[in-house]
N, C-alpha and C positions, 0 to 999 in steps of 0.2 A: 359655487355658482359662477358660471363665466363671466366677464366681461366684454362688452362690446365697446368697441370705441370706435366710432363713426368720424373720420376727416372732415375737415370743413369743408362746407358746398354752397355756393353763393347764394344758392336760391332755398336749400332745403335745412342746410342747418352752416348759419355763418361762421359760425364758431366753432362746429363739429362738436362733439355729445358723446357724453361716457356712460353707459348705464348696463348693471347686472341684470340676467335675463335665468331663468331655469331652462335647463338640456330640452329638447324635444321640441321648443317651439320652430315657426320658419323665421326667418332671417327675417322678412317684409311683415310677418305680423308683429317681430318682436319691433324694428324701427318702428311702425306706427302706433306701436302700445307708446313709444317713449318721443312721441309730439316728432318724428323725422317722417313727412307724408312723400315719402316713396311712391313714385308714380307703379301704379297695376292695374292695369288698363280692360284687362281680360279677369279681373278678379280675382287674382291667383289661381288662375287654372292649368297656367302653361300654354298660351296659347300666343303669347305676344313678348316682348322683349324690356317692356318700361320699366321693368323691375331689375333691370341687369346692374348688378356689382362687380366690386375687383376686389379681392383679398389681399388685402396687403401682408397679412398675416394671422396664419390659425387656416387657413385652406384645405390642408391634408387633416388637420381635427374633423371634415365634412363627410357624410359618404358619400361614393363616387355619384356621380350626377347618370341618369336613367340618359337612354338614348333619345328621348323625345326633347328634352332639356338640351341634350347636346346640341341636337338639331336646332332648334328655337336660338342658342346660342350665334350659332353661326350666323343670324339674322341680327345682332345686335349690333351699335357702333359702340368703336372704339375696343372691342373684343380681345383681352389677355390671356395667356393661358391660365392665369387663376380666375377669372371671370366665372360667375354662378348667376342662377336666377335666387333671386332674394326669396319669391314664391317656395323654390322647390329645395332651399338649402334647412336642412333642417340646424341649427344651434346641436354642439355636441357639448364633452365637455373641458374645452379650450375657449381662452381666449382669443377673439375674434378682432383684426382692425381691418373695417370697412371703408371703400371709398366708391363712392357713389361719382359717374361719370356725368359728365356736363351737360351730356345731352344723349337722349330716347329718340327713337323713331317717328315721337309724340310733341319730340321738347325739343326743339333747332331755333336755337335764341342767337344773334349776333347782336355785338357792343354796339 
């Protein structure tokens, strides 16, 4: 069963969260199963960017991301090349370390 291990995120989880997930779920449903409320804004449909991660590691464990994902990418801030929609990543079977970026096209917080 993989592991996720989610970094720490000031607002969504300060401590960053370790938790096992089964293969097939999305990345955004498994964080919200395990209390990390990932912004998704469009309801995981692919249709908005608040759901955007960065893989720190376990990225290439992913399948390749559809061209509509891609596109919706490019709308995202802070954009890596291992950057995925949490919506459209499916959990394979690798362990996964997620980092959730500071701010959404939703979420532009200053100190």
């Amino acid at each position: 069963m993989p592991q996720i291990i989610v970094l720490p995120h000031e607002e969504l989880c300060p401590k960053g969260v370790l938790f096992n997930v089964e293969p097939g779920i999305s990345l955004c449903d498994a964080l919200l199963q395990h209390d990390v409320e990932i912004e998704h804004a469009c309801e995981k449909s692919c249709a908005c960017t608040t759901c955007h991660v960065i893989l720190r590691e376990g990225f290439n464990s992913l399948k390749q991301a559809e061209e509509l994902e891609e596109d919706m990418l490019d709308k995202a801030w802070g954009l890596e090349p291992n950057s995925r929609l949490s919506c459209q990543a499916m959990v394979g079977d690798k362990d996964l370390v997620v980092e959730i970026p500071k701010y959404t096209i939703n979420m532009a917080k200053e100190k």
